[in-house]
C-alpha positions in Angstrom: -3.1 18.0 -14.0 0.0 17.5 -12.2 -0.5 13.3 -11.1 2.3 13.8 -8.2 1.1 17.1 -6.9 -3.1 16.1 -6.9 -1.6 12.9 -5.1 -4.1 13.1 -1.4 -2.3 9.9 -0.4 1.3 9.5 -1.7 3.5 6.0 -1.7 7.1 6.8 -2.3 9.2 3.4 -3.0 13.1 3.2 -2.9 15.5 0.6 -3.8 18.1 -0.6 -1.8 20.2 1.1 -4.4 19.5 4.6 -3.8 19.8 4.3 -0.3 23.0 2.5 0.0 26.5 3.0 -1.5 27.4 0.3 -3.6 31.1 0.4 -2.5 30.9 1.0 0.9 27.5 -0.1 2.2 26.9 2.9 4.4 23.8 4.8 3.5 23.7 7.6 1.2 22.4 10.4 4.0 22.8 13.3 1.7 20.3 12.0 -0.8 18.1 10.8 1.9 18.7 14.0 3.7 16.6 15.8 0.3 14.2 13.3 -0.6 12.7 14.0 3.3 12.7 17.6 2.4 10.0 16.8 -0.8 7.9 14.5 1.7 8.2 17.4 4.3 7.1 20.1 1.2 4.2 17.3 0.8 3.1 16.9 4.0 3.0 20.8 4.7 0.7 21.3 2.1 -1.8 18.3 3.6 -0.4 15.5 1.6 -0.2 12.3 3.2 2.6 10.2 2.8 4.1 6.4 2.9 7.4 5.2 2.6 8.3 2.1 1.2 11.8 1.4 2.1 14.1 -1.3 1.0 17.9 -1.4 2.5 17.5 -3.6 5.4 19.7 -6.5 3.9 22.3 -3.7 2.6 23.0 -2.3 5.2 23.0 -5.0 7.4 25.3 -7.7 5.2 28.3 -4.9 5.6 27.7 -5.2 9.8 27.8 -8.6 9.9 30.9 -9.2 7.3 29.1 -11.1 5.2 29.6 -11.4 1.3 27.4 -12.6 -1.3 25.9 -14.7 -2.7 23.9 -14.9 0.9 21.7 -17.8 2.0 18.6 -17.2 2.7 19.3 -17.4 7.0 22.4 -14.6 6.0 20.1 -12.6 4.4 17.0 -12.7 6.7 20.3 -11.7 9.8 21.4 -9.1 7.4 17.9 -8.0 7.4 17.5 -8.0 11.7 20.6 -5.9 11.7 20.0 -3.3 8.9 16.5 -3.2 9.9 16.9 -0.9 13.3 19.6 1.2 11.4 17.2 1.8 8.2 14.1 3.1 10.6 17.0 5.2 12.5 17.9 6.8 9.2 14.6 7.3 8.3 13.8 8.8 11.7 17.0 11.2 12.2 16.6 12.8 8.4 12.3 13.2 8.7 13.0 14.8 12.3 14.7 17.8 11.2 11.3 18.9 9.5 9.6 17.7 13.0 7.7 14.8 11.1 7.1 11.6 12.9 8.3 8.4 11.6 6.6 5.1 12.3 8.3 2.2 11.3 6.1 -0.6 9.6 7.0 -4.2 8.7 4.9 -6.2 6.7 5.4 -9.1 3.9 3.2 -9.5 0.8 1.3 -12.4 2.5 0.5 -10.0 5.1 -1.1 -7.8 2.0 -3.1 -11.0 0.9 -4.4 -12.5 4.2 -7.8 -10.8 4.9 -7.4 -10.2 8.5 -3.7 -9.4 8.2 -4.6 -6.9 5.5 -7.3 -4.7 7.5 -5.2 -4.7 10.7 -2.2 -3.4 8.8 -5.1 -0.8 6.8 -6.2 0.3 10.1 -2.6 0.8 11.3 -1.6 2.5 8.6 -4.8 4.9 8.5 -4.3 5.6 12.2 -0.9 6.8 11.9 -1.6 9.1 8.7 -4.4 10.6 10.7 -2.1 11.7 13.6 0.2 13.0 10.7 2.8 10.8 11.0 4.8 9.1 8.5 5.0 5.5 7.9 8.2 3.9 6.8 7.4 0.2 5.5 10.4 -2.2 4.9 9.4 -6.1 4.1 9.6 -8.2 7.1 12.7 -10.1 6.0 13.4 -11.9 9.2 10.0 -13.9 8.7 9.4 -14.0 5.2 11.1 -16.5 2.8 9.4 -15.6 -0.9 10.0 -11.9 -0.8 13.5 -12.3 0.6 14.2 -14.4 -2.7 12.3 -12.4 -5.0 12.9 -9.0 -4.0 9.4 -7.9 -4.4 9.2 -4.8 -3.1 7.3 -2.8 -6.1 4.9 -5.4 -5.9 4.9 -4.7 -1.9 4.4 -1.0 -2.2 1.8 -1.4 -4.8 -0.7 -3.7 -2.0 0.1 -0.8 0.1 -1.3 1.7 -2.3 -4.1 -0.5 -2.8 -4.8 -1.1 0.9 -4.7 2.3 1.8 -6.4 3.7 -1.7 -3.8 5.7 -2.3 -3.9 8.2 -5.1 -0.4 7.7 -6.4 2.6 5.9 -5.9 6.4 6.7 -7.4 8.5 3.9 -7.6 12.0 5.3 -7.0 14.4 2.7 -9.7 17.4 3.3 -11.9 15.9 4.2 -15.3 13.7 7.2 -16.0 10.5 4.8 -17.0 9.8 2.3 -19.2 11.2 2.3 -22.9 10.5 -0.3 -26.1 13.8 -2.3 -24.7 16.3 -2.0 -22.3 17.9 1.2 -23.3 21.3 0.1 -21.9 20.9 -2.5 -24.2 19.2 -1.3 -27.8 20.6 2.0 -28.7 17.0 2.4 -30.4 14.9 1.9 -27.1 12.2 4.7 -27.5 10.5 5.9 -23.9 7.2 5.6 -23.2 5.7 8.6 -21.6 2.4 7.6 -20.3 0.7 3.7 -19.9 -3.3 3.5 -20.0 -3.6 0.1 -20.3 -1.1 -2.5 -20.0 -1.4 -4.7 -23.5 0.9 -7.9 -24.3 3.1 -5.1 -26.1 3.7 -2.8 -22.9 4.8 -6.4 -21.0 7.0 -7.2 -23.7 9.1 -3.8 -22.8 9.7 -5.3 -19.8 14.0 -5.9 -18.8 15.9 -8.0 -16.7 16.8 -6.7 -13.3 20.0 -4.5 -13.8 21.8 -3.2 -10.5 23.9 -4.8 -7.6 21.6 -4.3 -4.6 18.4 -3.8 -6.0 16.5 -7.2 -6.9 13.3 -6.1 -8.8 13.6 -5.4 -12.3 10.8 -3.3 -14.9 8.8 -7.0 -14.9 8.0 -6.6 -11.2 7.4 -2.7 -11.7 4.7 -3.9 -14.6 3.2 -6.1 -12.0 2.6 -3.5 -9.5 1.6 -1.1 -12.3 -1.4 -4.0 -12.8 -2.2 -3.7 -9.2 -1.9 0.2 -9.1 -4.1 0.4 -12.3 -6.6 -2.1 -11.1 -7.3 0.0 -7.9 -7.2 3.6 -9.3 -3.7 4.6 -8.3 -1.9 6.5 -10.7 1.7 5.3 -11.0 5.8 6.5 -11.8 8.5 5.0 -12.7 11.5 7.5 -12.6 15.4 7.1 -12.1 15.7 8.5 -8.2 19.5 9.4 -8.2 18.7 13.0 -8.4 18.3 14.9 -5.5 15.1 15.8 -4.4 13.7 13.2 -7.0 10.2 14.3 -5.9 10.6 17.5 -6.3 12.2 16.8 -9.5 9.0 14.7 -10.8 7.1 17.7 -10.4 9.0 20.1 -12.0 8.6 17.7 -15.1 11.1 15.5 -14.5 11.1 12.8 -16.7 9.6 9.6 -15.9 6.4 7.3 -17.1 2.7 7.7 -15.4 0.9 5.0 -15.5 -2.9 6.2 -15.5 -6.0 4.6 -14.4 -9.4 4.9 -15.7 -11.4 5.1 -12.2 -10.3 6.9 -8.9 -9.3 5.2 -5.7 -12.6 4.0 -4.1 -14.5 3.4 -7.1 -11.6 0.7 -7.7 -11.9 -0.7 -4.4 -15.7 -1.0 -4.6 -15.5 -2.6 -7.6 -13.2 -5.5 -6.3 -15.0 -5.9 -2.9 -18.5 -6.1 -5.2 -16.7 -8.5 -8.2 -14.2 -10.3 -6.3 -15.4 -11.7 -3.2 -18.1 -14.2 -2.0 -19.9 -13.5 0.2 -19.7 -15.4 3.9 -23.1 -14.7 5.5 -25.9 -12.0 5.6 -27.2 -9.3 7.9 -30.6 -8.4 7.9 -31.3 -4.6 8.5 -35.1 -3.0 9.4 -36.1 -0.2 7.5 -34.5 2.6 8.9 -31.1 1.2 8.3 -32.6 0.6 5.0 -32.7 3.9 4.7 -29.4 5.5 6.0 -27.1 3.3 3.7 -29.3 4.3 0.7 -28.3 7.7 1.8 -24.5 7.1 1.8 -24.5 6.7 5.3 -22.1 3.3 7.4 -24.3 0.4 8.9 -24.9 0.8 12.3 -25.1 -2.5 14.9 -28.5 -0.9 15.6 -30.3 -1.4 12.7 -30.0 -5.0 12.4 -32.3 -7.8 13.1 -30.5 -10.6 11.9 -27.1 -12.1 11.1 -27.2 -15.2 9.2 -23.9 -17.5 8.4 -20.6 -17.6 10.2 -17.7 -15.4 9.5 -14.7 -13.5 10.5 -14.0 -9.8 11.1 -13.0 -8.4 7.3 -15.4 -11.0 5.4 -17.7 -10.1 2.6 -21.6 -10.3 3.7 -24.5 -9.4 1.8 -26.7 -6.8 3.2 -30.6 -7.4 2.7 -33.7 -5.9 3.8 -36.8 -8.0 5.9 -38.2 -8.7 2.3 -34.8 -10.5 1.5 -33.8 -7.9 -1.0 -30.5 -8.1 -1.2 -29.5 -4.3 -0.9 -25.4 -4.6 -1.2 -22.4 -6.7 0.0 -19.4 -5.2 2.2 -16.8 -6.0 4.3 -18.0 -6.9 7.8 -15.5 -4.8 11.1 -17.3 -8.0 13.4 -17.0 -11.5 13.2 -20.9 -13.4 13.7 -20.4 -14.3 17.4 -19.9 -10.7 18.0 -22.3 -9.3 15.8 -25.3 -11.3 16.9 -24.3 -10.0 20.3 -24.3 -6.2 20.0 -27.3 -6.6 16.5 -29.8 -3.9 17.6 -27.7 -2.2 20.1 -26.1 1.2 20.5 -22.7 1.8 19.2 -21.6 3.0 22.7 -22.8 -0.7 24.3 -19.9 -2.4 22.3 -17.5 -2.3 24.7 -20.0 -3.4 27.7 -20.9 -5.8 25.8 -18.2 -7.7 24.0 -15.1 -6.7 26.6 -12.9 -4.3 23.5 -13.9 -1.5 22.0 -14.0 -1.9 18.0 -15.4 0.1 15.3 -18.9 2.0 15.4 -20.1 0.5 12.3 -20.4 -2.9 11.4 -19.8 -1.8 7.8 -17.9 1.2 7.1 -19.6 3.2 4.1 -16.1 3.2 2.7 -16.2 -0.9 2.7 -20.0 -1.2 1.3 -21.0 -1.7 -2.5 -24.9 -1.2 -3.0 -27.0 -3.0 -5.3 -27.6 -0.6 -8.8 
């Protein structure tokens, strides 16, 4: 098994680092100009790929003459200014393999807010299913806590689990994880592969070691948590090389963290153990029927929506009898779902003036009972 290659959905995430030149802040386009060719060698063979880009503040500081140490204002103007010339970067080196870029912005509140969360999920889906490319940088002109923390492993590794991706390669300057800090201890040993993370494994983690990039191996252990927790298989490599995807293939070095359940298993596991439940819809039996045959809740099939809550709540599903046959995440909020219960899918729009989803609960967000 090759992890990067049997990767469906891919997250790729780069340090301000590897994207800009240390001494003099312009952005490295040679490098860039390579790692685009391994997205463009993944997307050609049906891959879909996200970019998770730091580099904003970088390059922006260096336009604006400023010099650290920053305040927080210099660094969220740094980040308004770097921001437009990042996504052009992005844009100018994925064209020449006639990809389209999409540029993203999001925070890691944006990751944790239900609504937030399945608007960005829908974005993002959207724009992989018309093949383009996402490029996600944090939202540094709004957001105060990431700015400070420089969170961005932790960022890309919501994004995996948002969009249950199969894998995501977190770009840094060491080739993986080792015993200690190997610039440190001369008798670091590397650790190849990550199962589970024990008190031991966190204990490996360093201290943040380069001039741009802020997140050191402790926030790359917290992502691996998230990655592992949602069945995404996860990297940490050194990205300096060029085409450092490529290079990951060809059995470059770097650690996989591995996961014991795939993707939507994960997922359905959290939305069944992690989320209580805000109301219920009440289905007739041939509705029953479909979602015990895989199949998405349709408005038609129900007769009743007790409880109030909000588009991308948690709502138990039962039957007339009051079985309770599952719990999913809800594409309607109560208002709107008592309106169009035991209509056609085509009426939504008549009815509640927008066209949403079909299904009032995707098959991909529902967790049946047994």
């Amino acid at each position: 098994m090759n992890p990067l290659r049997d990767a469906k959905r891919l997250i790729v995430k780069i340090g301000s680092s590897l994207l800009v030149d240390d001494a003099t802040g312009q952005m490295r386009r040679g490098w860039l100009e390579s790692l685009a060719a391994d997205i463009a060698a993944c997307t050609a063979r049906g891959q879909e790929v996200i970019v998770v880009s730091s580099g904003a503040v970088a390059v922006g500081r260096r336009k604006l003459g400023l010099v650290p140490p920053l305040k927080l204002e210099e660094k969220q103007a740094a980040a308004a200014t770097g921001q437009i010339r990042l996504a052009h970067a992005w844009q100018d080196a994925l064209a020449h393999h006639a990809i389209t870029v999409a540029q993203v912005l999001l925070t890691l509140d944006d990751s944790e807010n239900r609504r937030r969360y399945l608007n960005a999920r829908s974005t993002l889906e959207t724009l992989l299913r018309l093949g383009a490319v996402p490029v996600i940088n944090e939202n540094d002109t709004v957001a105060t806590a990431e700015i400070r923390v420089g969170d961005n492993d932790r960022l890309a590794a919501r994004v995996a689990q948002m969009v249950s991706a199969d894998a995501l390669v977190l770009f840094s300057d060491i080739d993986g994880l080792y015993t200690a800090d190997p610039r440190k201890d001369s008798d670091a040993r590397f650790i190849p592969e990550v199962r589970e993370l024990t008190p031991e494994i966190e204990a490996m983690a360093g201290d943040p070691g380069s001039a741009y990039g802020s997140g050191g191996m402790v926030t790359k252990l917290v992502a691996a948590r998230i990655c592992l927790s949602a069945g995404c298989r996860m990297a940490i490599t050194r990205g300096e090389p060029m085409h450092p995807l490529k290079t990951i293939e060809d059995g470059g070095r770097c650690t996989w963290f591995l996961p014991s359940s795939e993707p939507r298993t994960a997922r359905k596991q959290w939305i069944f153990g992690s989320m209580k439940p805000a109301g219920t819809l009440v289905l007739d039996a041939g509705a029953a029927r479909a979602l015990a045959q895989g199949r998405s809740l349709l408005p038609a099939g129900i007769t009743e929506v007790n409880g109030e809550f909000e588009r991308g709540d948690c709502v138990l599903v039962k039957d007339t009898e009051a079985k309770v046959l599952g719990r999913g995440l809800v594409a309607y909020s109560a208002t709107d779902a008592r309106a169009i219960m035991g209509r056609k899918s085509g009426e939504i729009e008549a009815i509640l003036g927008f066209r949403g989803r079909d299904e009032l609960i995707h098959r991909d967000d529902l967790v049946m009972e047994g």
